[in-house]
Backbone and ligand atoms as CSV (ligand in chain L), in Angstrom:
chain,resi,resn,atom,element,x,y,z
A,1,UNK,N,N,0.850,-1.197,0.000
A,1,UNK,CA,C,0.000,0.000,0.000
A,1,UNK,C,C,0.879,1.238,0.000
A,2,UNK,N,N,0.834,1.841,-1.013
A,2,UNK,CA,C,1.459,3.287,-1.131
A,2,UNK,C,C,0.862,4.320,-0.268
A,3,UNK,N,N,1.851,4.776,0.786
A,3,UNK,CA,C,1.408,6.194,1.444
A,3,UNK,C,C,1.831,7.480,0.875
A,4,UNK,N,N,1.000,7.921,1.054
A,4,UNK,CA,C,1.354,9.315,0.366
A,4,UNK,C,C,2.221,9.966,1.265
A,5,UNK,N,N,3.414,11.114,1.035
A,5,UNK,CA,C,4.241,12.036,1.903
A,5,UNK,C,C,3.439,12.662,3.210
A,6,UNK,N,N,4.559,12.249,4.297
A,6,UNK,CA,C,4.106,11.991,6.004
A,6,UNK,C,C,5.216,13.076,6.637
A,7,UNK,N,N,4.705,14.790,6.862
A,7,UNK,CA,C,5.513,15.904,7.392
A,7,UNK,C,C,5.637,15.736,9.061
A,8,UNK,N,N,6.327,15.735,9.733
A,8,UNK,CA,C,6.157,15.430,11.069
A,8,UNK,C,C,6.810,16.464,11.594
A,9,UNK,N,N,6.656,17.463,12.969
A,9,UNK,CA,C,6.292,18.529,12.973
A,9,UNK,C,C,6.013,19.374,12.155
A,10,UNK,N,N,5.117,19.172,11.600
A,10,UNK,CA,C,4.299,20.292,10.358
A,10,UNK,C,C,4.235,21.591,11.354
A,11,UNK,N,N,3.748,23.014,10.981
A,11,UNK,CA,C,3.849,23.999,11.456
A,11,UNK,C,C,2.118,24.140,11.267
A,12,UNK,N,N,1.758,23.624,10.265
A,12,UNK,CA,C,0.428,24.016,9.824
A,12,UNK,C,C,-0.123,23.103,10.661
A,13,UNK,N,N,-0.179,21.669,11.255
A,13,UNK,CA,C,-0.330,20.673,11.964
A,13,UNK,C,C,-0.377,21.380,13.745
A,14,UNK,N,N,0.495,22.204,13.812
A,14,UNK,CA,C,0.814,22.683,15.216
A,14,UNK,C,C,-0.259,23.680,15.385
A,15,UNK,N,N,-0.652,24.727,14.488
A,15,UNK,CA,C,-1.485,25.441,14.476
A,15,UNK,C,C,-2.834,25.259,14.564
A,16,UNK,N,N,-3.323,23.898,14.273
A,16,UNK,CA,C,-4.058,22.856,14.231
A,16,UNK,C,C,-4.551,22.522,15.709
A,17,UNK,N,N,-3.370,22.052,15.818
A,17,UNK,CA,C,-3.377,21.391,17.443
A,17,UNK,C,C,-3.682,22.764,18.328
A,18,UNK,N,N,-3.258,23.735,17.952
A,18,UNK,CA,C,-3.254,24.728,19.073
A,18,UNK,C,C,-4.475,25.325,19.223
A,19,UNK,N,N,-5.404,25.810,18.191
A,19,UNK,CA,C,-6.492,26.084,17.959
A,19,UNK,C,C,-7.660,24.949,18.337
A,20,UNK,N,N,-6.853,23.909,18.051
A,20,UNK,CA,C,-8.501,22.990,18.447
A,20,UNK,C,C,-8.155,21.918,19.791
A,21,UNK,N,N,-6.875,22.596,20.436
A,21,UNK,CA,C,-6.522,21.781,21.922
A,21,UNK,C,C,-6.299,20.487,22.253
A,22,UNK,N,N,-6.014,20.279,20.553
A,22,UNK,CA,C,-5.431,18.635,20.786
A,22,UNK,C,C,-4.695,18.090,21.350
A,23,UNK,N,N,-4.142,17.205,21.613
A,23,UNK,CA,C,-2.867,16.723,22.358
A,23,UNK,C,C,-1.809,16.356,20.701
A,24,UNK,N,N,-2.495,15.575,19.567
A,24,UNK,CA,C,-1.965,14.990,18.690
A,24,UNK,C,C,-2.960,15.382,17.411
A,25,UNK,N,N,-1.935,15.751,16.093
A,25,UNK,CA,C,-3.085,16.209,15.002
A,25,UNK,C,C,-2.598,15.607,14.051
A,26,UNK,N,N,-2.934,14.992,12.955
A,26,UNK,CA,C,-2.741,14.881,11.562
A,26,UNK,C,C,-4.140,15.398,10.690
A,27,UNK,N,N,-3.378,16.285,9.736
A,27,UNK,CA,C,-4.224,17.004,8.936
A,27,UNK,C,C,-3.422,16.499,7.801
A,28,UNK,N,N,-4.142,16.354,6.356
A,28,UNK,CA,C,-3.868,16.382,4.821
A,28,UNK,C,C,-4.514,17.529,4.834
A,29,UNK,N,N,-2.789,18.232,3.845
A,29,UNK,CA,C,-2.786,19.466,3.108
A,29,UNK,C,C,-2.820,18.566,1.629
A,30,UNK,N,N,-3.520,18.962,0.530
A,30,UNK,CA,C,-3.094,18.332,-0.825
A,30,UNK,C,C,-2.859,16.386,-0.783
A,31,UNK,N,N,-1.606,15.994,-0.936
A,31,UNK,CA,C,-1.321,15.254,-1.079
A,31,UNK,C,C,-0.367,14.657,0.019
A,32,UNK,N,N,-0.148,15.353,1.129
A,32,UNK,CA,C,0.631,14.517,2.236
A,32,UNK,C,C,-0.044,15.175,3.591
A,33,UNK,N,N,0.436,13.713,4.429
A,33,UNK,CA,C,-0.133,14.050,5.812
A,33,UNK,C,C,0.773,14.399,6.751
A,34,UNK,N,N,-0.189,15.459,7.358
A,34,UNK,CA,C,1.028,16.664,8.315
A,34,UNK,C,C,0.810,16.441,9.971
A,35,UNK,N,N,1.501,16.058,10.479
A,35,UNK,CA,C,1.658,15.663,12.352
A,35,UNK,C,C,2.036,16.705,13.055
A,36,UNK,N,N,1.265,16.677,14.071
A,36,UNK,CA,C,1.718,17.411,15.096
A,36,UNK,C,C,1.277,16.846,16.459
A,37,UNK,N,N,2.685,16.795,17.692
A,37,UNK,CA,C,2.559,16.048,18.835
A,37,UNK,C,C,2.386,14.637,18.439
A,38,UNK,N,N,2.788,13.848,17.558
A,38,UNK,CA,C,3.034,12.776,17.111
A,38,UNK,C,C,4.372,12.081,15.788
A,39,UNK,N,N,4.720,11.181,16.329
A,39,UNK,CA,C,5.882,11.089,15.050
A,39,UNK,C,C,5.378,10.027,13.955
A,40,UNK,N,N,5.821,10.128,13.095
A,40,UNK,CA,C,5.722,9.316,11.860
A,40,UNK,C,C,5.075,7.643,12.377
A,41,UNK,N,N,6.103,7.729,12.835
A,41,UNK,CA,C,6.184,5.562,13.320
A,41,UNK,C,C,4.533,5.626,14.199
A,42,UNK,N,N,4.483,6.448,15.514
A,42,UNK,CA,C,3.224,6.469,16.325
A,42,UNK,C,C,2.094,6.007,15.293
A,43,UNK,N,N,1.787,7.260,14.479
A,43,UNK,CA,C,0.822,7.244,13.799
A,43,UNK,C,C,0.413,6.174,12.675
A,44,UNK,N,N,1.742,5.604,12.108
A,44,UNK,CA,C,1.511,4.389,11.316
A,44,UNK,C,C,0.946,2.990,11.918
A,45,UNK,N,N,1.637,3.043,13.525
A,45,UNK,CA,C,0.760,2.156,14.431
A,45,UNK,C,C,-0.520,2.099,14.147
A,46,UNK,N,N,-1.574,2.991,13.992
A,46,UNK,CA,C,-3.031,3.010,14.223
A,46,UNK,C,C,-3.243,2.615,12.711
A,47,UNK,N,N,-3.398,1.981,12.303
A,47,UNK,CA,C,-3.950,1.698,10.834
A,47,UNK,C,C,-5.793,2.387,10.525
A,48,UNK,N,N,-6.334,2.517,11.845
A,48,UNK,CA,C,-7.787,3.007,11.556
A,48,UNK,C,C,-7.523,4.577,11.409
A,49,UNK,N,N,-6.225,5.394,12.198
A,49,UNK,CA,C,-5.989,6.541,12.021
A,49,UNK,C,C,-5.757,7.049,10.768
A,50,UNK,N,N,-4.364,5.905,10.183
A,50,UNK,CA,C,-4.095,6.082,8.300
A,50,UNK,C,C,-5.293,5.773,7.714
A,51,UNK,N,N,-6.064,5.254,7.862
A,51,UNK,CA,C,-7.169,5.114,6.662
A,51,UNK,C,C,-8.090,5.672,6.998
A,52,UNK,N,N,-8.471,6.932,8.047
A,52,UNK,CA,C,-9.118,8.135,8.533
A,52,UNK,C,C,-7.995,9.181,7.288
A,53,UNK,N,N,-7.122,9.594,7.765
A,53,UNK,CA,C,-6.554,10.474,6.770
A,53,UNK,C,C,-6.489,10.189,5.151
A,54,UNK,N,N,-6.268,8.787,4.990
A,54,UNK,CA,C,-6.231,8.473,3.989
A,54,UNK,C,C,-7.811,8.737,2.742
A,55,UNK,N,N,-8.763,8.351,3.345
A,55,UNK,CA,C,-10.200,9.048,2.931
A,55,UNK,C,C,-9.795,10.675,2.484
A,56,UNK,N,N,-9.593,11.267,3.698
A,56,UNK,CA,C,-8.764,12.951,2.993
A,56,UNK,C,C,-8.520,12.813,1.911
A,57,UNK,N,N,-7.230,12.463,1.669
A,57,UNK,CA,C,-6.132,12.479,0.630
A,57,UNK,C,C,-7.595,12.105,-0.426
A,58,UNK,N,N,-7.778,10.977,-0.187
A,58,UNK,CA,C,-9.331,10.977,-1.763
A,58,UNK,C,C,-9.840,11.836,-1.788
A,59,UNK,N,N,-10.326,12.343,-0.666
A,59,UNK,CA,C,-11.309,14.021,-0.799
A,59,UNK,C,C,-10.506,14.903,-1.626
A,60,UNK,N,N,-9.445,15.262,-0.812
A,60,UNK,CA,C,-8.583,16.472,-1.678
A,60,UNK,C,C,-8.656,16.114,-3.359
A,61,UNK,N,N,-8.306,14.866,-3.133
A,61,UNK,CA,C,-7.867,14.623,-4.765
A,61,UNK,C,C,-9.311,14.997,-5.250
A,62,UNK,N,N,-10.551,14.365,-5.251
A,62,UNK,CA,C,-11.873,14.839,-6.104
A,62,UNK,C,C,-12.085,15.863,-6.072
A,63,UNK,N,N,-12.305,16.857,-4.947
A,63,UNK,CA,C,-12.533,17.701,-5.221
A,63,UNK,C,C,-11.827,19.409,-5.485
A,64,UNK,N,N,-10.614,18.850,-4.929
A,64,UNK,CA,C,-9.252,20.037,-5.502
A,64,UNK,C,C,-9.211,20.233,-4.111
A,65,UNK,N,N,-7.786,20.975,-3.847
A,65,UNK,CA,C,-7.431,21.991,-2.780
A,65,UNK,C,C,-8.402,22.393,-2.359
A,66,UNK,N,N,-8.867,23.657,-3.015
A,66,UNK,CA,C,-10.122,24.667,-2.888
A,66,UNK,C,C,-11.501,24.114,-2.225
A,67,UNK,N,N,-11.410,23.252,-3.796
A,67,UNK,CA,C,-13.036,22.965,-3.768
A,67,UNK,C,C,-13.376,21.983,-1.906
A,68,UNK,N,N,-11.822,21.533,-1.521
A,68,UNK,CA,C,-12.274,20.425,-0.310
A,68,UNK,C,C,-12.265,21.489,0.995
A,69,UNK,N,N,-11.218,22.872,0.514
A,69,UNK,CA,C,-10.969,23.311,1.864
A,69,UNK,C,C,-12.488,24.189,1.812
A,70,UNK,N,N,-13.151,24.933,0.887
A,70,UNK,CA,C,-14.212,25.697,1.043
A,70,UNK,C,C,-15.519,24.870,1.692
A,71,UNK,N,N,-15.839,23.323,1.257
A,71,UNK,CA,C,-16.466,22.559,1.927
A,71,UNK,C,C,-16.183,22.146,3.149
A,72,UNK,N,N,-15.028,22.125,3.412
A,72,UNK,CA,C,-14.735,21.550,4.692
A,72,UNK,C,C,-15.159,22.801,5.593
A,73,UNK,N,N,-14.597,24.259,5.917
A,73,UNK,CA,C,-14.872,24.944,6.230
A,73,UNK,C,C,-16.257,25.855,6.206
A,74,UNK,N,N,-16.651,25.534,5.430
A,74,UNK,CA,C,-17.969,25.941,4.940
A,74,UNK,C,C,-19.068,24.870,6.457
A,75,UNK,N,N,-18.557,23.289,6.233
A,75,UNK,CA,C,-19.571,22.229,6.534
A,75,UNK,C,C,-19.027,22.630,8.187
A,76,UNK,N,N,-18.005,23.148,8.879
A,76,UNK,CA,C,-17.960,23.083,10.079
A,76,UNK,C,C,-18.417,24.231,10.501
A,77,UNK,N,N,-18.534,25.486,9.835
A,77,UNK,CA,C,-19.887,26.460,10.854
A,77,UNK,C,C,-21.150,25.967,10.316
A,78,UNK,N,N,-21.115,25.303,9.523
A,78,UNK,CA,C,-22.795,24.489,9.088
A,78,UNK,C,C,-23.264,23.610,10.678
A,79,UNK,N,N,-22.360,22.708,10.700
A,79,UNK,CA,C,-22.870,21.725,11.610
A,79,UNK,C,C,-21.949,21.151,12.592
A,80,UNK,N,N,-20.965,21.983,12.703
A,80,UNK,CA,C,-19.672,21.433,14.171
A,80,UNK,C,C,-19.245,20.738,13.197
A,81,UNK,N,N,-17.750,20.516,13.987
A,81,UNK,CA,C,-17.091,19.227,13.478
A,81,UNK,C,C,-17.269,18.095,13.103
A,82,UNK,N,N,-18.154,17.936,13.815
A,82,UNK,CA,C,-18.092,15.954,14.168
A,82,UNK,C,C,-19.051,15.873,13.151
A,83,UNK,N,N,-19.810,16.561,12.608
A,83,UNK,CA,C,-20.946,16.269,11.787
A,83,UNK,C,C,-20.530,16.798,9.973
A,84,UNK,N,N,-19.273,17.442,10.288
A,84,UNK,CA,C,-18.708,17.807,8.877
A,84,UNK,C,C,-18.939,16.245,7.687
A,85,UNK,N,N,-19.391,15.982,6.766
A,85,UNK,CA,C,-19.382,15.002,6.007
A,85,UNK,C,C,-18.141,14.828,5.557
A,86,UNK,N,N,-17.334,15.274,5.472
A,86,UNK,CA,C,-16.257,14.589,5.288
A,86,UNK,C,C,-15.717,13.871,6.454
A,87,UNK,N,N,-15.967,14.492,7.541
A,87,UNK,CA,C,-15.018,13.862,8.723
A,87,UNK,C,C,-15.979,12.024,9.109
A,88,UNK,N,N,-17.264,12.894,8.332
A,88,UNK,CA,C,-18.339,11.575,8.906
A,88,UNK,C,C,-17.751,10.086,7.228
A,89,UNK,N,N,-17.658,10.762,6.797
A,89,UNK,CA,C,-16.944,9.711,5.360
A,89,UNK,C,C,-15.699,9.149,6.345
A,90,UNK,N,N,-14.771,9.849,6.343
A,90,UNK,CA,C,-13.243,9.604,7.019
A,90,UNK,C,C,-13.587,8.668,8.575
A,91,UNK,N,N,-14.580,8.695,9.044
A,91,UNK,CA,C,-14.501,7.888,10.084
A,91,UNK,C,C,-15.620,6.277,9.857
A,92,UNK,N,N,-16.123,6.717,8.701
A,92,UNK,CA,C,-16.759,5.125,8.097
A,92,UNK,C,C,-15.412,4.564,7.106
A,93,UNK,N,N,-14.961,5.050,6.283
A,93,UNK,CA,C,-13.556,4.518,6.065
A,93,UNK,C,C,-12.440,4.265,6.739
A,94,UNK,N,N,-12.443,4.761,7.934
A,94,UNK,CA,C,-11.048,4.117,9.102
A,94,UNK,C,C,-11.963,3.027,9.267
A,95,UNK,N,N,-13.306,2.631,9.411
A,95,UNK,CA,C,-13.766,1.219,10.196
A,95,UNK,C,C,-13.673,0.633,9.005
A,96,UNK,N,N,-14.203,0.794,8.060
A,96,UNK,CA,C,-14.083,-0.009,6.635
A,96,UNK,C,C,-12.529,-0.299,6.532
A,97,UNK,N,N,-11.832,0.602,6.251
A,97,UNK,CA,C,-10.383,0.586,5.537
A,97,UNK,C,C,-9.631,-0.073,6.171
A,98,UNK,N,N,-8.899,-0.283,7.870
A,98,UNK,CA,C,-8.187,-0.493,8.267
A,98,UNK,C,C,-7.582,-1.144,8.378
A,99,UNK,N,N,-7.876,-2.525,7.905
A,99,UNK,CA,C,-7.108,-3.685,7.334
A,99,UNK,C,C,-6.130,-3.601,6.372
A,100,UNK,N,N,-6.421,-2.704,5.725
A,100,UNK,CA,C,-5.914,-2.327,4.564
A,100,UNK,C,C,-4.280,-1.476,5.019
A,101,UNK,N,N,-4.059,-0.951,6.331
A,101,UNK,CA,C,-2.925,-0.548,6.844
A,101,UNK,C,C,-2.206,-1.123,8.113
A,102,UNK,N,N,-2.738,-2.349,8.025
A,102,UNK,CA,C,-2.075,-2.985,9.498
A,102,UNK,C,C,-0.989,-3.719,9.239
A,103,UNK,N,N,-0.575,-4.309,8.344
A,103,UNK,CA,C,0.742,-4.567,7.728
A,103,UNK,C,C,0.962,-5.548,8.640
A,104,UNK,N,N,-0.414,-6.472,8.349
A,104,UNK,CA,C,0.230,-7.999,8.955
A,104,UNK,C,C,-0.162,-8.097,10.591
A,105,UNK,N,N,-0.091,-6.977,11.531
A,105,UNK,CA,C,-0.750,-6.870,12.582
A,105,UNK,C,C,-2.196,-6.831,12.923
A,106,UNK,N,N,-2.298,-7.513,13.779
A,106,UNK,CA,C,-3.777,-7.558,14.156
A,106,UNK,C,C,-4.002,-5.863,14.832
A,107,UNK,N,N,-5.328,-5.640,14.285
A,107,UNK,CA,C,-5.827,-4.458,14.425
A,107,UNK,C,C,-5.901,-4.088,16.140
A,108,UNK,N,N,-5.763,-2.973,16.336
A,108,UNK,CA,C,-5.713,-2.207,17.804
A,108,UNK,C,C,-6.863,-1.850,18.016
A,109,UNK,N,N,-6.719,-2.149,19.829
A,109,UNK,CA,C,-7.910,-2.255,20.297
A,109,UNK,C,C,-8.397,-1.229,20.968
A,110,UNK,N,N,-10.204,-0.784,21.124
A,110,UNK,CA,C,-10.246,0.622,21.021
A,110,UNK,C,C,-9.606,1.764,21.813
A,111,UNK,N,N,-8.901,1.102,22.944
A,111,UNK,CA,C,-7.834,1.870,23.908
A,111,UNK,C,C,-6.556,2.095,23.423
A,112,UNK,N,N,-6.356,1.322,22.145
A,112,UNK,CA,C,-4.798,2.038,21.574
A,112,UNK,C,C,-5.380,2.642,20.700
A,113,UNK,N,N,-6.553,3.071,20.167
A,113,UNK,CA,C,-6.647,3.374,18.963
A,113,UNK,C,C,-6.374,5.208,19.271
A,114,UNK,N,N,-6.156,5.996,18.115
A,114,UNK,CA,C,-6.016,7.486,18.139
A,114,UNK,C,C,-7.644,8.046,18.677
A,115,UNK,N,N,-8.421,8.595,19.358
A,115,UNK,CA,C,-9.060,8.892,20.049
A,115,UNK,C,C,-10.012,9.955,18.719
A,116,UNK,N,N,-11.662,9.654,18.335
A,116,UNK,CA,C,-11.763,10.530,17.523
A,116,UNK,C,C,-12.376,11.616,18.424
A,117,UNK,N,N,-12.172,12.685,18.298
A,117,UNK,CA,C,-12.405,14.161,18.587
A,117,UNK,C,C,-13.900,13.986,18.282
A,118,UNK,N,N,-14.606,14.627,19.319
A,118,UNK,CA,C,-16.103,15.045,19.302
A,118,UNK,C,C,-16.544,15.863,18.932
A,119,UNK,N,N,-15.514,17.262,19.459
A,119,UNK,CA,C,-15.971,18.477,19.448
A,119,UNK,C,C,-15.151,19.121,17.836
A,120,UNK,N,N,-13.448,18.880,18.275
A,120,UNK,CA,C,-12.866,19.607,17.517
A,120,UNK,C,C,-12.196,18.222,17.157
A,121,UNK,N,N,-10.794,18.942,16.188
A,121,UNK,CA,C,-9.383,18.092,15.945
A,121,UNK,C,C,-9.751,17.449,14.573
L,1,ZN,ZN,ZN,-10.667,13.834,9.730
């Protein structure tokens, strides 16, 4: 399985985290995924986390830069976070997908898993 480019302390990732009080963030800008308060290896652990971001990376790609960041932003003063449709796609594809990034490991259990954000993140 090809991953797309993985920035670890991203700056845009930190800004992320700081604004929405995360402890740990990965955001897709375009075509790679950007960390913050987490390193590369952590995050490849969670295979339901990569195939949460990984859904992104499809978003971005269909609908452009623009067209994903104006929806995305648009859909979170629409209806909070948690109810953004993309984030609601991205979290039926980490349960669908995650097999698909465990690389031979049996999948983690919901106390190791990356924690999904309710409010924000
Ligand atoms: Zn998401």
């Amino acid at each position: 399985m090809d991953l797309p480019r993985i920035v670890e302390n991203s700056p845009f990732a930190r800004l992320a985290r700081l604004k929405l009080g995360a402890r740990t963030v990965a955001m897709v800008l375009g075509r790679s995924i950007h960390l913050s308060g987490v390193t590369r290896e952590e995050f490849l652990r969670d295979p339901f986390w990569v195939a949460h971001e990984m859904e992104h990376i499809r978003q971005f790609a269909q609908h452009g830069r623009l067209g994903f960041l104006v929806r995305y932003l648009r859909d979170w003063v629409r209806h909070g976070y948690y109810h953004i449709p993309f984030e609601v796609e991205a979290r039926a594809a980490a349960e669908r997908d995650a097999h698909l990034y465990a690389a031979g490991r049996p999948l983690p259990a919901p106390a190791q898993r990356h924690p999904t954000p309710k409010a924000n993140g």
